[in-house]
N, C-alpha and C positions, 0 to 999 in steps of 0.2 A: 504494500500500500504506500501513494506518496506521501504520507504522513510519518510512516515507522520513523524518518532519522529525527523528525526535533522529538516525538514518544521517547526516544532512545535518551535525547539532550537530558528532558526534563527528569526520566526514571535515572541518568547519573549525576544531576542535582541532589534527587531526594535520595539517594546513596551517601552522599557528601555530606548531608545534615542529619541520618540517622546512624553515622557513624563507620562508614565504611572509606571513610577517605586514605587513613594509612594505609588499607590493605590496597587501593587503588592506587596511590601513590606509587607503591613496591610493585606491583606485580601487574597495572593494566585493565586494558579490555576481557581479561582470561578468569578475574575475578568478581566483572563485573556480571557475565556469562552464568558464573557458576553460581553467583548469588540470585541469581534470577529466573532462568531459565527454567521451565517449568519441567519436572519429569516425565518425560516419555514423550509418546506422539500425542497429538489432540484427538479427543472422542468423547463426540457429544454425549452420548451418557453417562460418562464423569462428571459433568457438570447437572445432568438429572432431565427432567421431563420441562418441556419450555413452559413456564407459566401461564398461569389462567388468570387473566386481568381482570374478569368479573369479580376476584376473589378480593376484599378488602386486606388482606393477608399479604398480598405481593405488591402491595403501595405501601412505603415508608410516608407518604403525606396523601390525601384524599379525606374531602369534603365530610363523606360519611363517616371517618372515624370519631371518636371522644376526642374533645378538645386538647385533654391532656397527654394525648394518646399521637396529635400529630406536631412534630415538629417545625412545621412548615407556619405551626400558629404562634410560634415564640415573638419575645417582642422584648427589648434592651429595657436593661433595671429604671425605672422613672420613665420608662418613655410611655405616652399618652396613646390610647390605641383613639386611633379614628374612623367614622362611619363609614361604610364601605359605601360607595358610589351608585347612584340608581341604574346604572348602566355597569353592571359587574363585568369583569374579564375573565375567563378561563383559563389557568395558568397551567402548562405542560415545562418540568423542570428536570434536566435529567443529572443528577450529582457525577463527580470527578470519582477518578479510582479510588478505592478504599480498600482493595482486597490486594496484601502484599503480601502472599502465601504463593509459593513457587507446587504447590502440591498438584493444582489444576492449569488447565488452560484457563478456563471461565470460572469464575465462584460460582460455588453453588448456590441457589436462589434463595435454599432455607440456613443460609449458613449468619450465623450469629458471632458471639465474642465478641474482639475488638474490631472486624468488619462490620459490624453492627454499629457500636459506637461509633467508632469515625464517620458511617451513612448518616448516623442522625446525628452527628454535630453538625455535617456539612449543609445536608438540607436545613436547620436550624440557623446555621448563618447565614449561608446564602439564601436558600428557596424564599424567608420570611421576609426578603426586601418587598415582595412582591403581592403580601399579603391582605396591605392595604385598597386594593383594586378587584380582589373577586378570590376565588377558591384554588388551592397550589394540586395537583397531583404530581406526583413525584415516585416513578417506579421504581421499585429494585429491577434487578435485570443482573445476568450472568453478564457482568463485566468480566474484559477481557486483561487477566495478568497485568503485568509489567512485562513481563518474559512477553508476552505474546508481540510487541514491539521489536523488541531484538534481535529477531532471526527472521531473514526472509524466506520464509518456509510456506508449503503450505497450511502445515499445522496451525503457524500464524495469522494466516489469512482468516484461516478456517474460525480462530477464535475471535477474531476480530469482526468477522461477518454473523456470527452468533450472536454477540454482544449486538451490536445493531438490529437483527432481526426482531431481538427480544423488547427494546425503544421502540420499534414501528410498529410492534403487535399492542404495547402498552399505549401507543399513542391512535390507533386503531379503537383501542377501545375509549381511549381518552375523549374522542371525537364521538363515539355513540352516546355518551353520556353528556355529551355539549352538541348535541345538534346545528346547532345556532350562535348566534353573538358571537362578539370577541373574543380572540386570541392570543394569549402573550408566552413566548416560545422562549426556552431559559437554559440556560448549561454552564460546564465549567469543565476545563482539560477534556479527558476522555469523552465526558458530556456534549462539551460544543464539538467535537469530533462526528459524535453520529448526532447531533443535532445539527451542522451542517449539512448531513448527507440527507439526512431527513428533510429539511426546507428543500432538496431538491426532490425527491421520492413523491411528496407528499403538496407540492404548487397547486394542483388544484385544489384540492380539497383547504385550504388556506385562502383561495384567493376571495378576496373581498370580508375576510377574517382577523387578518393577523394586524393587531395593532402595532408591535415589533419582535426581535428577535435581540436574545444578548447574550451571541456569541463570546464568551469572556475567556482566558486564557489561554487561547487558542487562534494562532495567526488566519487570516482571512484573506483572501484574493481576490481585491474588488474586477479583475477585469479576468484572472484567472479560477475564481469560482462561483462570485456571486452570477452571473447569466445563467449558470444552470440550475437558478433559484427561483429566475424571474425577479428579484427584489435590487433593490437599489442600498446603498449608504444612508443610515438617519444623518444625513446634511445639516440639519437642523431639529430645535427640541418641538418644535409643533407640528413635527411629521410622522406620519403612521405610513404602517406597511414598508417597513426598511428594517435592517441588520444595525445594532453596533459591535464594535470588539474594538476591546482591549489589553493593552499585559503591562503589568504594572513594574517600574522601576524608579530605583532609586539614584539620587548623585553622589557621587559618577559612577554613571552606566556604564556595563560593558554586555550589549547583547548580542557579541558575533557571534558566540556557539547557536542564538537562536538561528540567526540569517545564517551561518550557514549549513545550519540545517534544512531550513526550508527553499532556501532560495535555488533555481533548479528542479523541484520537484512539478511534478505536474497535479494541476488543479482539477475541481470537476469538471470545469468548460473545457479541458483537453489542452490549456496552453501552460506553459512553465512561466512557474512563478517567481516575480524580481521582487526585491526587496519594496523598490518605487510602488508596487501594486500594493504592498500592503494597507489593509482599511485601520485606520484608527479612530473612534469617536471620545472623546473626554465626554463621560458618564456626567460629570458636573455641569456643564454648559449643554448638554445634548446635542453638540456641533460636531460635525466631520471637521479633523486636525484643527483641532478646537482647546481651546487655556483657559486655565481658572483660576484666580487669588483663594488664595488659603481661604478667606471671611466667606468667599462664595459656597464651601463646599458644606450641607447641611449635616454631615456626620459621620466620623468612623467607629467601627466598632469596637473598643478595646476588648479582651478578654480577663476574667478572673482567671487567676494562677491554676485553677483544676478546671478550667474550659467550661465550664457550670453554666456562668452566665457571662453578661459584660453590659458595659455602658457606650452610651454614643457620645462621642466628643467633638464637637462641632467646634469650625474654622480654623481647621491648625492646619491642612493636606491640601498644598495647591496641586494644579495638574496642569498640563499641556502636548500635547502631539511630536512629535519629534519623529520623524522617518519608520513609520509605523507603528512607534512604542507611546504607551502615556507615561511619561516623566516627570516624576513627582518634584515638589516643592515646599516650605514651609517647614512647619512640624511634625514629622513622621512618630504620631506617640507611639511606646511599646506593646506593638501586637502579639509577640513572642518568638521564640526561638527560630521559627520555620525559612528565615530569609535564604533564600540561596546565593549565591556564589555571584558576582556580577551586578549586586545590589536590585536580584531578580525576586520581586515581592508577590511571583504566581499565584501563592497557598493565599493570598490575602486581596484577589483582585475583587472581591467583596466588598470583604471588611472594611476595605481603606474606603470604600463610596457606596456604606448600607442607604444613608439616608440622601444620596443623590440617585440612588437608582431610586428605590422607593417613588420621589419626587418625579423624578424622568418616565417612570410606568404610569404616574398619574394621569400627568399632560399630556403622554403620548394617547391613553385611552381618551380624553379631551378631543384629542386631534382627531381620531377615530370617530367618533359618536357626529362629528361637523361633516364628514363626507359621505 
C-alpha cells in the first residue's frame, strides 16, 4: 500500500518513546522487524468472525448506549456542556491504533486489556470534540498491527484490507441508522487512513451529506487524493462538504522522515504525491494554510497524571500552515510524555485544538443547514 512507508515512520517514533530507542540505536531496522512483526502468515480467522454492527457491543461510542457507558460523551473538568443544535449531525469516528501486540495480524474484535483502554481514552479525547453537534459512533474494528505496515507482503495487504473492510461494514451500518441529515466524518492515524479510503468508497452515499471530514494525523493529497473523493479543501471556516488535515508540530520542526516518506508515493487519484500537494487546514481559523495567535485558539486539552480526566486551557497554542505541517506557536502546556522525535506532536493532534475543532464542527454544520 502507498501509505506503508510514513505507517512505518510513525510505528518507529512510537518505538523511540516507549522505549526501544537503544536497542535501535545498536542494532537497526533488524530490531525494529522483530519487535513488530506479527507471527506467522495472516489468516483471517485469527482475528475471528467480522463483526455485527447491529450489535451495540462492537461500538466503543453509539447513541444507544448508557451515558456513562460511552466515551464519546466525556467533556473536560468545569467545562459547561451545551445544547445540542436543532439540526443534529451524525458523527462517524474511526480511533488510531491501539493494539501493539505482535500476536495477530488484526486484533481481535472482543479483545480487551490495555487495547481496551487506550480505545476509550482515545475516542474520549478525540471522538468528544464532536459531541456538541449531534451523536458520535465510533466502531471497534480488527485494526490492523503495527507489523502489518512493515512488510510489503501480502499478508500485509491482507490485514490492512480487513481492517478497512470492517470501517465500511460499521459505517454501512452507520448510515442505516442515519438515513438522512448531516454528516460529520472523523479519524486519526490508522483512522484517517481508511477514513480516506472511505470518503472515496462511499461519495455517493455522502453526497449532499457531509458537513466535513477531519482527516487529522495523516498526510492528505489535495491534487493526488482528494479527486477520488469528489471533495474539495475546507478553504475557509463557513464551508461545508470539504476535508481538513492536519499534523501537528512543534519549534523547531524537523519533518523530513514525514516527506520523505510520503512524498513519491502514489495517491488515490493514481498521481505521486509532492510534498507542495500536501493539504493543511489550521483547525483554529478553519482556513486552508491558515494562522492563529495563541488568544485565538478556544482550548487545549491538558491531561491528569493517570489520563483520568483533564482540563481545557485556553489561548496559550498558536498555529499556522507551513509547507503542509501546522506549526505551533505560543505556549505548548504539558500534555505528556508522548512527543516524538522532531518536535512531532501526532498523539496530540486533538488535544492541542479540542475546543477549536468542537467550535469549527459547529459553524461548519451552520454552513450546512444554509445550503
Amino acid at each position: 500500500m502507498c501509505a506503508r512507508r510514513f505507517l512505518i515512520f510513525v510505528f518507529f517514533l512510537i518505538l523511540l518513546v516507549v522505549g526501544g530507542a537503544f536497542a535501535i540505536y545498536l542494532w537497526g531496522g533488524s530490531v525494529l522487524l522483530t519487535q513488530a512483526t506479527p507471527k506467522g502468515h495472516f489468516e483471517a480467522k485469527d482475528a475471528g468472525a467480522g463483526p455485527d454492527y447491529s450489535l451495540p457491543a462492537n461500538w466503543a461510542a453509539r447513541p444507544d448506549m448508557p451515558v456513562d457507558a460511552d466515551p464519546s460523551r466525556w467533556l473536560p473538568d468545569t467545562y459547561a456542556a451545551t445544547t445540542l443544535p436543532e439540526q443534529k449531525a451524525a458523527v462517524f469516528f474511526i480511533h488510531p491504533t491501539t493494539y501493539l501486540q505482535r500476536d495477530h495480524w488484526n486484533a481481535p474484535i472482543e479483545i480487551g486489556g490495555e487495547t481496551e483502554t487506550r480505545t476509550q481514552l482515545f475516542v474520549r479525547s478525540q471522538a468528544s470534540a464532536f459531541n456538541g453537534v449531534g451523536n458520535v459512533w465510533a466502531p471497534r474494528y480488527r485494526q490492523a498491527a503495527y507489523g502489518a505496515f512493515l512488510l510489503k507482503s501480502e499478508d500485509a495487504n491482507e490485514a490492512l484490507d480487513l481492517a478497512y473492510r470492517d470501517v465500511r461494514s460499521a459505517f454501512d451500518e452507520f448510515l442505516r441508522g442515519n438515513p438522512s441529515g448531516p454528516i460529520i466524518l472523523a479519524g486519526h492515524s490508522q483512522g484517517s487512513l481508511h477514513l480516506l479510503r472511505l470518503l472515496a468508497d462511499r461519495k455517493e452515499q455522502l453526497r449532499g451529506r457531509l458537513v466535513a471530514a477531519y482527516v487529522a494525523g495523516w498526510p492528505v493529497g489535495i491534487q493526488s487524493d482528494l479527486p477520488a473523493t469528489g471533495l474539495s479543501p475546507c478553504a475557509q471556516p463557513d464551508q461545508a462538504d470539504c476535508v481538513l488535515n492536519w499534523q501537528s508540530f512543534g519549534e523547531p520542526a524537523n519533518a523530513s522522515l514525514v516527506t520523505n516518506s510520503w512524498v513519491g508515493t502514489r495517491g488515490l487519484a493514481g498521481i505521486k504525491r509532492q510534498q507542495a500537494d500536501m493539504l493543511c487546514v489550521d483547525p483554529v481559523s478553519g482556513q486552508q494554510n491558515g494562522r492563529s495567535q495563541p488568544g485565538d485558539n478556544p482550548g487545549s486539552l491538558v491531561p491528569t497524571p493517570d489520563l483520568a480526566s483533564a482540563t481545557l486551557v485556553t489561548g496559550q497554542v498558536g498555529s499556522r500552515c507551513d509547507h503542509g505541517f501546522l506549526m505551533m506557536g505560543g505556549t505548548i502546556p504539558p500534555l505528556g510524555p508522548f512527543v516524538l522525535p522532531g518536535n512531532n506532536y501526532h498523539v496530540y493532534d486533538y488535544a492541542l485544538f479540542w475546543g477549536a475543532i468542537r467550535r469549527d464542527a459547529e459553524r461548519r454544520l451552520v454552513a450546512w443547514s444554509k445550503h
